[in-house]
C-alpha positions as CSV (number, residue, x, y, z in Angstrom):
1,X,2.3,21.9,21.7
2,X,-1.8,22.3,20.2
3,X,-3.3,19.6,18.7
4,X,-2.9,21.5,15.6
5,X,1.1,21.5,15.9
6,X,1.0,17.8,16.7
7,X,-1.3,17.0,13.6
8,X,1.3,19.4,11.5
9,X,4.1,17.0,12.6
10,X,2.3,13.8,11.9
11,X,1.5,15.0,8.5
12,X,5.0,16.3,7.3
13,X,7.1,15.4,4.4
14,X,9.5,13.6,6.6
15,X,6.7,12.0,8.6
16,X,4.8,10.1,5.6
17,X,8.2,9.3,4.2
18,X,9.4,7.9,7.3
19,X,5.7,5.8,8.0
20,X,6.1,4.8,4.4
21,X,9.8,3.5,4.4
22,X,9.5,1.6,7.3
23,X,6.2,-0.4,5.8
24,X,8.2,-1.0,2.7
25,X,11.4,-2.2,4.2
26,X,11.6,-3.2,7.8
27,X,8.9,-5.6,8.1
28,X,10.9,-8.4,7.9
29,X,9.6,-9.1,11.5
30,X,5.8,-9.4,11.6
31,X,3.9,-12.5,11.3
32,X,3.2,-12.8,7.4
33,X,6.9,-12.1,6.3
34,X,7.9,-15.0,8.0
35,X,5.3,-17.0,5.6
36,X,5.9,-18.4,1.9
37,X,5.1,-15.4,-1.1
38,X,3.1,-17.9,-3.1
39,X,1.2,-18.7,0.1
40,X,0.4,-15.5,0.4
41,X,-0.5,-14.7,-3.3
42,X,-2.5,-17.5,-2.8
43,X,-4.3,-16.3,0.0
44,X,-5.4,-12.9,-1.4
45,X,-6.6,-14.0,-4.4
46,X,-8.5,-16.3,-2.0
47,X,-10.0,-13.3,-0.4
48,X,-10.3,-11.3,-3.3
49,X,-13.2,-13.6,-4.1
50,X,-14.7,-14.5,-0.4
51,X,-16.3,-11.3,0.4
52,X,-18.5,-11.3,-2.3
53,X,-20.0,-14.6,-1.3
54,X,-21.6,-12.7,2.0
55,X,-24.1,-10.7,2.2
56,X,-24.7,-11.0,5.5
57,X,-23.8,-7.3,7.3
58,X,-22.2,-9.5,10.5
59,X,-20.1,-12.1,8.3
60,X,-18.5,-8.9,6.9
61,X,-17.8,-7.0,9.8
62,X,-16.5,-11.0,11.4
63,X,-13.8,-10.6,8.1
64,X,-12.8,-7.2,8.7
65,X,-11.9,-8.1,11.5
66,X,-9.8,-10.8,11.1
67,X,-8.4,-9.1,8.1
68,X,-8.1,-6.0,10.3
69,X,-6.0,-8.3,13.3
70,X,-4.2,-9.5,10.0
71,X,-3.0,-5.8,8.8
72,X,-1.7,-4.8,12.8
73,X,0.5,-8.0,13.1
74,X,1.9,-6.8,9.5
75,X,2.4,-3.4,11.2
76,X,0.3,-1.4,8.1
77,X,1.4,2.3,7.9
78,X,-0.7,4.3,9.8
79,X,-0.7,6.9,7.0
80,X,-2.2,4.5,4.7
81,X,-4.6,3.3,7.5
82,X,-5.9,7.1,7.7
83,X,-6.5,7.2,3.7
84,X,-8.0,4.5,3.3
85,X,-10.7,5.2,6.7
86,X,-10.5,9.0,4.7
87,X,-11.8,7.5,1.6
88,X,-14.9,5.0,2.7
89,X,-16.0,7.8,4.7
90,X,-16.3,10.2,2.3
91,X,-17.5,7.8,-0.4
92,X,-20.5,6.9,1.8
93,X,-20.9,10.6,3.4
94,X,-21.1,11.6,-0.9
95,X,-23.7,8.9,-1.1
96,X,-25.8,10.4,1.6
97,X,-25.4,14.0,0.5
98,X,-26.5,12.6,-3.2
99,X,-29.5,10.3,-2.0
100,X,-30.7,13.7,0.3
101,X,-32.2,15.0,-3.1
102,X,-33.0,11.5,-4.9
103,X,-34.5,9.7,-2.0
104,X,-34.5,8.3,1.6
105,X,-30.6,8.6,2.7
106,X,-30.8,6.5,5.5
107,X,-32.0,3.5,3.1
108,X,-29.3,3.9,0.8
109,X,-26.5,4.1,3.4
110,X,-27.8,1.1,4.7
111,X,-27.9,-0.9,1.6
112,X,-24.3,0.6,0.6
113,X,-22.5,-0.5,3.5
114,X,-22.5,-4.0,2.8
115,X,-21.0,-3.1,-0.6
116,X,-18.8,-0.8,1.4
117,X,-17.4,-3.2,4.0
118,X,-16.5,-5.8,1.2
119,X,-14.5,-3.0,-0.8
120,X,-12.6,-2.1,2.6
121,X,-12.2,-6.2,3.7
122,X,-10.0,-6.2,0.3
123,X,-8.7,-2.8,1.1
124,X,-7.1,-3.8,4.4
125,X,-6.4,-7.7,2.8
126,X,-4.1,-5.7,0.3
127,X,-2.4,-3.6,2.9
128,X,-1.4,-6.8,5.2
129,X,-0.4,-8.8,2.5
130,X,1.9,-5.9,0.4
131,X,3.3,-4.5,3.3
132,X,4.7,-7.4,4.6
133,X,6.7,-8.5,1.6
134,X,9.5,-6.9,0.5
135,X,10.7,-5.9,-2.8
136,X,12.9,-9.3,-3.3
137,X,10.1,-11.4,-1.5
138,X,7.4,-10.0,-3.8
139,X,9.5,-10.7,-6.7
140,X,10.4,-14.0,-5.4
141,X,7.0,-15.0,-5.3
142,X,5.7,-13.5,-8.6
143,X,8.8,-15.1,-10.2
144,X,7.5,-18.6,-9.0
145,X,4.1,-18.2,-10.4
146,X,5.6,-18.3,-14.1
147,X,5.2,-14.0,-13.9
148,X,8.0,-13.3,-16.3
149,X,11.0,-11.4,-14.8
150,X,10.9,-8.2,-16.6
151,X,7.9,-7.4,-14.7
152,X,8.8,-8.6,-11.1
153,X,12.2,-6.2,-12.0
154,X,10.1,-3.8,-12.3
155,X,8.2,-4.2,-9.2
156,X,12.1,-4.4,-7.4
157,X,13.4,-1.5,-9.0
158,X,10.7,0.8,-7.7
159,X,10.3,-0.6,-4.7
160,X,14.3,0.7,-4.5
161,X,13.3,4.0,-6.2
162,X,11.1,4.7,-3.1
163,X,13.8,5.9,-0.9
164,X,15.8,7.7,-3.1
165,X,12.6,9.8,-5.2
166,X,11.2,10.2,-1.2
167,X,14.8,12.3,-0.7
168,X,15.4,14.0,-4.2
169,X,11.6,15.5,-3.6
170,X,12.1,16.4,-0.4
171,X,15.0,18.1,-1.3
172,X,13.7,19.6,-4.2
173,X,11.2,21.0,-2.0
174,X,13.4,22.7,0.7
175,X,15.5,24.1,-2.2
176,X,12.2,26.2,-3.5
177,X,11.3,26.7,-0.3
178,X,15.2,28.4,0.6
179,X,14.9,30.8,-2.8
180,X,11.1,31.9,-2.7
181,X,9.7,33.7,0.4
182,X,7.3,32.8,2.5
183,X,3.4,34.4,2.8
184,X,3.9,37.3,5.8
185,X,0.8,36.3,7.1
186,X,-0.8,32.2,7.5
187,X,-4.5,33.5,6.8
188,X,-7.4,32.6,8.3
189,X,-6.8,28.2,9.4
190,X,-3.1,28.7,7.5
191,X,-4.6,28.5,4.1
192,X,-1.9,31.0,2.9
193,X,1.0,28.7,4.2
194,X,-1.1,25.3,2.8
195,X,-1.9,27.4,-0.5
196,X,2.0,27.9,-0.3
197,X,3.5,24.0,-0.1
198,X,0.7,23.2,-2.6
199,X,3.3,25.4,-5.0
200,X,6.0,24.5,-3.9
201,X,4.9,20.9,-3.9
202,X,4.0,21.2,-7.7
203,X,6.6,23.2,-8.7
204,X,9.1,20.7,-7.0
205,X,7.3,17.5,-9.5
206,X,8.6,18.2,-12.5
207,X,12.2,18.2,-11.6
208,X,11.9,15.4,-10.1
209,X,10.5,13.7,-13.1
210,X,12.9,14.6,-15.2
211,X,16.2,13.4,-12.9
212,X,13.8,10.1,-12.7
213,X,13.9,9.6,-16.7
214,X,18.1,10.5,-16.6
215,X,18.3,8.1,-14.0
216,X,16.2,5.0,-15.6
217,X,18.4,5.3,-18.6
218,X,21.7,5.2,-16.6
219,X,19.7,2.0,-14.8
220,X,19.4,0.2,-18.3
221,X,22.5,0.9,-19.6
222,X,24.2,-0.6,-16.2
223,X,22.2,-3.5,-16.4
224,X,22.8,-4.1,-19.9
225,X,26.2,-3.9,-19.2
226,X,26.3,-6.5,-16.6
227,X,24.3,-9.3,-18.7
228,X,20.7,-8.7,-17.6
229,X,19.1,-9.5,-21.2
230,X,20.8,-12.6,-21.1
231,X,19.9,-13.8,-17.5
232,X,16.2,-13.4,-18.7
233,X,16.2,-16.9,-20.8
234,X,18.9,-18.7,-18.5
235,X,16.8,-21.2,-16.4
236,X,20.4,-21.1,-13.7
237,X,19.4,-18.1,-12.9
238,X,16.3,-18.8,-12.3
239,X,16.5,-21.4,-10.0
240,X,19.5,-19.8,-8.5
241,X,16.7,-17.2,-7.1
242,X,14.1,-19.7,-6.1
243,X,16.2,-21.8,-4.3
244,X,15.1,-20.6,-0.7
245,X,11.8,-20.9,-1.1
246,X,9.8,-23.7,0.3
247,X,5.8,-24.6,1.6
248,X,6.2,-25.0,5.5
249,X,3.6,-26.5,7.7
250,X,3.3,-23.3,9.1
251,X,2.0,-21.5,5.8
252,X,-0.2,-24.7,4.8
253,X,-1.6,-24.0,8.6
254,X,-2.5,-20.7,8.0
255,X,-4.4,-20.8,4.8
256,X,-6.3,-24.0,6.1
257,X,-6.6,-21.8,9.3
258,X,-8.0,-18.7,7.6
259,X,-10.7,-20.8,5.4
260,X,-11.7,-22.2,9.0
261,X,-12.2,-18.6,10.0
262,X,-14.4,-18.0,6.7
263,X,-16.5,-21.3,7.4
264,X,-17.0,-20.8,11.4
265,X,-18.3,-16.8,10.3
266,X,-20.2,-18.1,7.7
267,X,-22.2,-21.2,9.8
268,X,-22.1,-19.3,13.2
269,X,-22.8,-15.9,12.6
């Protein structure tokens, strides 16, 4: 098998749906799942804020990492990994292709990368924490913090979407790809075959989008059915919900843990 074969497989439909599934629903064993929702709201809000405090090119690079040792025990998909490395590298290469005509290039990468590493410490901060909470944690949490429930249903309810749009597109897709026929030849790097899924790829969307708005309003009507307007302003229900969730010294010790971190980079390095 070529490298180019291998990279085909890692990039299918089946592939990315598979990577994404799996960071959506079967963390339930890395290190931050096992840790209180508001805790970790808490906590990246927290570091929302601390990497603008720094300036300092090795305090960052001391955060990414941490953040970075953060996002591997939360077992980040690899596919969003790859996008996000995709996107600071191209932002900064644009910068240097831009600054060739306006000025020294060198100079300006250097004084972007600060600005860059901060974006990317809340990048990967946003990828640990997300990925490992699922869809009833994250609503547990939100839920606590006063968030009202319509919205944290909505967060639930696509987070259950995911696996079932992931199939109806794929399916969609093979379908097209059974009743239209395929280029005779791949072109020069396959851009005839890539060129091709692109169509199909479109083509397959607005199907989709329509079975999605038939199947929301079969949603609403079920949950109407079953009481879920009046759950909304019945404080049992509430507190039904919340009853498992409780501060442990092990999620006190991480916060106080990770501001340690933050102080020992910032007076050390």
């Amino acid at each position: 098998m070529t490298t180019l074969d291998t990279l085909r497989d890692a990039t299918s439909v089946e592939a990315i749906k598979s990577d994404l599934l799996r960071t959506a629903y079967e963390n339930e064993g890395s290190f931050l799942h096992r840790l209180d929702p508001r805790v970790l709201l808490l906590w990246y809000v927290v570091f929302l804020f601390v990497p603008w405090l720094f300036y300092d090119t090795t305090v960052l690079l001391g955060l990414l990492a941490f953040v970075s040792v953060l996002a591997v025990l939360s077992r980040v998909s690899l596919f969003l990994v790859g996008l996000m490395a995709f996107t600071v590298a191209t932002t900064l290469g644009s910068y240097a292709v831009v600054t060739v005509f306006t000025g020294d290039p060198v100079a300006a990468i250097r004084a972007l990368i600060p600005y860059t590493l901060k974006l990317t410490i809340i990048s990967v901060s946003s990828l640990a924490v997300f990925s490992s909470m699922g869809p009833k944690t994250l609503s547990q949490g939100l839920r606590s913090l006063g968030i009202p429930r319509q919205f944290t249903f909505l967060i639930t309810y696509g987070y259950r979407m995911l696996p079932v749009l992931f199939q109806e597109y794929h399916d969609l897709v093979n379908s097209f790809r059974l009743r239209s026929t395929a280029p005779d030849s791949p072109g020069r790097f396959r851009w005839r075959h890539y060129a091709y899924l692109l169509k199909l790829s479109v083509r397959a969307f607005y199907p989709m989008i329509f079975n999605v708005a038939k199947r929301s309003r079969v949603t609403v009507e079920a949950m109407e059915a079953r009481g879920f307007s009046h759950s909304l302003a019945n404080e049992a229900s509430t507190e039904l919900r919340l009853a498992d969730m409780q501060i442990r010294p092990k999620d006190v010790g991480f916060f106080a843990g990770s501001l340690f971190v933050v102080a020992a980079l910032a007076l050390f390095l």
